[in-house]
Backbone as CSV, one residue per row, in Angstrom:
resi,resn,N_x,N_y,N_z,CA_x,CA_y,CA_z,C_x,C_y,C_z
1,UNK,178.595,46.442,61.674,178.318,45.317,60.801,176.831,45.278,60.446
2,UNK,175.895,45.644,61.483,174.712,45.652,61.072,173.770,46.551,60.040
3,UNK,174.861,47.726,60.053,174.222,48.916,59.012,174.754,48.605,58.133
4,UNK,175.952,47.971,58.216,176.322,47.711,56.408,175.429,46.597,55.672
5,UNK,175.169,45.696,56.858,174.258,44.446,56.096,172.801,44.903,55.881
6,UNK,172.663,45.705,56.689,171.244,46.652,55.971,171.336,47.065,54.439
7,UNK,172.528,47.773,54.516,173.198,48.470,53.275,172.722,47.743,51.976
8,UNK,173.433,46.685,52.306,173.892,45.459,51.376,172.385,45.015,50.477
9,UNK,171.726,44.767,52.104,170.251,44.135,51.758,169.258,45.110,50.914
10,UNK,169.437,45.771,51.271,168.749,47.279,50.851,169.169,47.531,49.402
11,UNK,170.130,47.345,49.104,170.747,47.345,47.685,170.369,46.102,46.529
12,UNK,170.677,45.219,48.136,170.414,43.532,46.605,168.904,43.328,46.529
13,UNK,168.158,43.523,47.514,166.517,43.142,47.277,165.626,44.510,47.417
14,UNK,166.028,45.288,47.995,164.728,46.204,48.743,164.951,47.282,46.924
15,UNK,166.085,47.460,46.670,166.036,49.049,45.255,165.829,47.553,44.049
16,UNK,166.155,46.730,43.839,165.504,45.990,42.611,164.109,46.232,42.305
17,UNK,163.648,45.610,43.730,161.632,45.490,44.252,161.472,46.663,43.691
18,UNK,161.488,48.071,44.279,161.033,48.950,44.100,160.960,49.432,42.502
19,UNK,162.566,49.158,42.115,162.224,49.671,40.476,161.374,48.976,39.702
20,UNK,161.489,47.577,40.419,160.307,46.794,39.426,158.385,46.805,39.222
21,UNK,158.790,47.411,40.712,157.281,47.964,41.081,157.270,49.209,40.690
22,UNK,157.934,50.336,40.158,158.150,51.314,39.531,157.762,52.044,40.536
23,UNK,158.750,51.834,41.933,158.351,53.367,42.800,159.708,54.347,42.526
24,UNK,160.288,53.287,41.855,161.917,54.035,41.473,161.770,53.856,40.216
25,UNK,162.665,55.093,39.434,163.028,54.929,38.476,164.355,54.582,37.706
26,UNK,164.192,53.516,36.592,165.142,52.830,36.441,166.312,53.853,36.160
27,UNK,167.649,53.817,35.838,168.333,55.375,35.472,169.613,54.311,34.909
28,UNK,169.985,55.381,33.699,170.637,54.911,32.399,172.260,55.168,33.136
29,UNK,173.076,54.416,33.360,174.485,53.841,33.985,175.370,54.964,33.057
30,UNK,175.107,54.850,31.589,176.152,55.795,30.878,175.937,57.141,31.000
31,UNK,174.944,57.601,30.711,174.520,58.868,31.280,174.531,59.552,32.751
32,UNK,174.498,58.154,33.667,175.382,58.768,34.976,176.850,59.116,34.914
33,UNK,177.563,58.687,34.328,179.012,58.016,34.270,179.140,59.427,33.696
34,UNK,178.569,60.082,32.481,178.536,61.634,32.071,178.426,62.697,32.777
35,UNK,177.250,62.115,33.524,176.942,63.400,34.251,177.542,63.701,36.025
36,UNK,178.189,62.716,36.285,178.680,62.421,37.513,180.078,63.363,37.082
37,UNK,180.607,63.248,36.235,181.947,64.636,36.322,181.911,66.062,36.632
38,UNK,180.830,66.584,35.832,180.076,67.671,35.652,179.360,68.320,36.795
39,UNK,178.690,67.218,37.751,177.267,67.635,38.971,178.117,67.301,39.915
40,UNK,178.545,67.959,40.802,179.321,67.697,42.200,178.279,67.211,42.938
41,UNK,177.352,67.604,43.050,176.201,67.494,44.087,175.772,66.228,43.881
42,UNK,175.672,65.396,42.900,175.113,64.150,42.513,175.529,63.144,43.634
43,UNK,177.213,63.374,43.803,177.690,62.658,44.846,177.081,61.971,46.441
44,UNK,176.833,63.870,46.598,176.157,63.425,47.781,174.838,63.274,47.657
45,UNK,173.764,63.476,46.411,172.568,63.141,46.433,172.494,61.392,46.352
46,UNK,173.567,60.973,45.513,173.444,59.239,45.842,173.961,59.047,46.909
47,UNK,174.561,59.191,47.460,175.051,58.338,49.332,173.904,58.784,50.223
48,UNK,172.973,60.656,50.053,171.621,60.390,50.773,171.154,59.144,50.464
49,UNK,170.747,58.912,49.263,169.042,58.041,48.962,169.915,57.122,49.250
50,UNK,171.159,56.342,48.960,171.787,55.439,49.931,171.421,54.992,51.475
51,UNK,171.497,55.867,51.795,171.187,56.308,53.437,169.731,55.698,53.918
52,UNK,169.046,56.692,53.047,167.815,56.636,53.216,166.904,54.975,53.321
53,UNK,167.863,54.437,52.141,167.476,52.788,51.680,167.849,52.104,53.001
54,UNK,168.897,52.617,53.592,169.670,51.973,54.780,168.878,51.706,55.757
55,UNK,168.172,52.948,56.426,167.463,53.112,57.056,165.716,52.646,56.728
56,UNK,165.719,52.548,55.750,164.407,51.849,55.793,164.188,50.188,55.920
57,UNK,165.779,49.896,55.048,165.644,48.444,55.242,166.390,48.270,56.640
58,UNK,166.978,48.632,57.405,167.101,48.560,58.788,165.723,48.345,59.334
59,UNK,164.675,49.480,59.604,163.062,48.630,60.157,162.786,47.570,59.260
60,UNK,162.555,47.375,58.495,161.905,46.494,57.693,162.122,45.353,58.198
61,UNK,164.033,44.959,58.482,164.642,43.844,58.968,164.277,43.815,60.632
62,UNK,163.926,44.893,61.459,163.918,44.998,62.701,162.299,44.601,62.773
63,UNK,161.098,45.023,62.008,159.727,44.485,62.004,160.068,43.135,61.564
64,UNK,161.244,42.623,60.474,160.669,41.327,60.474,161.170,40.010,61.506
65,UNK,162.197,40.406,62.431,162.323,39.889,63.736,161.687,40.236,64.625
66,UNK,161.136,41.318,65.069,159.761,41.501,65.578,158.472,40.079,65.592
67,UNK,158.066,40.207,64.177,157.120,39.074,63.893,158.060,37.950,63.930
68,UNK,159.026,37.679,63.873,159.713,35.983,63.663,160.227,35.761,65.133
69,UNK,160.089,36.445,66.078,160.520,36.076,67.435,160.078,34.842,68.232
70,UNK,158.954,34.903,67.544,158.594,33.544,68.421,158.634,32.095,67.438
71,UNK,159.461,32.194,66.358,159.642,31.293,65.571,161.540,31.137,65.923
72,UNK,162.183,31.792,66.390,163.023,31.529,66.794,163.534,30.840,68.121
73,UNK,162.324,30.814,68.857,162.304,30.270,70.079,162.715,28.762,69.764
74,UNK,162.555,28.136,68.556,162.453,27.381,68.993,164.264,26.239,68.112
75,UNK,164.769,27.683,67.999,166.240,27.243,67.467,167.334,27.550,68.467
76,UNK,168.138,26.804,68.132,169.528,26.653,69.980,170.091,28.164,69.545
77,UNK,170.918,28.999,70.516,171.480,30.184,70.258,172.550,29.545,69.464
78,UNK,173.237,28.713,69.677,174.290,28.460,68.297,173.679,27.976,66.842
79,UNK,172.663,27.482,66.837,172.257,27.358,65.204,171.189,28.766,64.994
80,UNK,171.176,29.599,65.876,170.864,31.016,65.176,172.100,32.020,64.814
81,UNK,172.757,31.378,65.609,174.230,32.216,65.246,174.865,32.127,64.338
82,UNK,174.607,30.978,63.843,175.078,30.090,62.538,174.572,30.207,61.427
83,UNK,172.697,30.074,62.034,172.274,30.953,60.408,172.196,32.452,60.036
84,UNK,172.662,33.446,61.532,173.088,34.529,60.631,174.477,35.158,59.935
85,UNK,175.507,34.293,60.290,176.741,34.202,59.709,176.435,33.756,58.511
86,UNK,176.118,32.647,58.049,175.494,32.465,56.923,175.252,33.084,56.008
87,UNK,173.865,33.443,56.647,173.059,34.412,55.711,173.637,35.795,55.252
88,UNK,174.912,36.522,56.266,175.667,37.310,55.918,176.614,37.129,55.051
89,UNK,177.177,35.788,54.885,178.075,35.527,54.140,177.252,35.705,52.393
90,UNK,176.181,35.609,52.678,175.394,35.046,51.094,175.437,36.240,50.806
91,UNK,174.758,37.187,51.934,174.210,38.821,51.666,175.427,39.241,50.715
92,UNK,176.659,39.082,51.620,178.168,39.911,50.753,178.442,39.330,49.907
93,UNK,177.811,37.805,49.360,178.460,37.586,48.236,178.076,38.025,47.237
94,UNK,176.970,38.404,47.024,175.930,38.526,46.442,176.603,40.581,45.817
95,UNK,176.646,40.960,47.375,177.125,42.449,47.225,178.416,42.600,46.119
96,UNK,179.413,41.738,46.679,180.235,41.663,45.814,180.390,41.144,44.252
97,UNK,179.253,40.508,44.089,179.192,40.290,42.801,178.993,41.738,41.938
98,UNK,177.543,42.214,42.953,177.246,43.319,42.186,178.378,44.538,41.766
99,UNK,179.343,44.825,42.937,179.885,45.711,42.143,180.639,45.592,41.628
100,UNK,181.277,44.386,41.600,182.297,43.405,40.557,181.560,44.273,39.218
101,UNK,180.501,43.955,39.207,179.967,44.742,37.890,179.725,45.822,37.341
102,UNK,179.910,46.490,38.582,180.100,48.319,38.550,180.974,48.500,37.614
103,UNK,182.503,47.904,38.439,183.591,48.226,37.463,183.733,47.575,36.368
104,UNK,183.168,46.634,35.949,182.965,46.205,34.562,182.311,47.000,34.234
105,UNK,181.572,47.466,34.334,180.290,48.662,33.670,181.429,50.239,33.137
106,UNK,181.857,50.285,34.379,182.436,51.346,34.053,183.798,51.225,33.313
107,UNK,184.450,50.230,32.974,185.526,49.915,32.462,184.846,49.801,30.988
108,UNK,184.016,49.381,30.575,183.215,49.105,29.250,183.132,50.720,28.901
109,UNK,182.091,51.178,29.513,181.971,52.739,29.415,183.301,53.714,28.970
110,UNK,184.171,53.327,29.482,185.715,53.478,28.776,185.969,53.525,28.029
111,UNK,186.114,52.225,27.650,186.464,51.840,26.356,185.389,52.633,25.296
112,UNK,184.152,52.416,25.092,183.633,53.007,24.472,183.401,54.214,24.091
113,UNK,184.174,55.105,24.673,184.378,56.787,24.719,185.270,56.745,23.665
């Protein structure tokens, strides 16, 4: 559960940040959708940098309980338990929106062929 909510997080905030800060580059959805039939290898080059995001926002989240440890001291173990159920629930909703839109993306892309 915890690598997927890395996953998740890593996807909804950590690859936005970056493209907006232009350490990533933005990349055109239809022209993947083309070239993803054609490049076998593409496959597994997106589930690496997948990976990779995973693992970075895994520390990121592990430094930032690091520094918030002693700000938690001062919440009961059931209302920390509570706000990370929570906050997981938001994380996936959030996930699920997004690829709700995948397949709209790619269902559009369809049609338009």
């Amino acid at each position: 559960v915890a690598g997927v909510t890395a996953n998740r997080l890593g996807s909804l905030i950590l690859d936005p940040l970056l493209r907006k800060l232009r350490f990533l580059k933005l990349k055109d959805y239809r022209s993947f959708l083309i070239r993803e039939k054609d490049d076998q290898k593409l496959d597994a080059l997106v589930a690496n940098s997948g990976l990779y995001r995973t693992f970075f926002t895994a520390g990121a989240i592990y430094l930032i309980a690091l520094m918030s440890s002693s700000a938690t001291a001062y919440l009961t173990r059931q209302g920390l338990i509570t706000a990370f159920v929570i906050g997981g629930m938001v994380v996936f909703l959030f996930a699920f929106k997004k690829e709700d839109g995948y397949i709209h993306s790619r269902i559009e892309a369809a049609k338009n062929k």
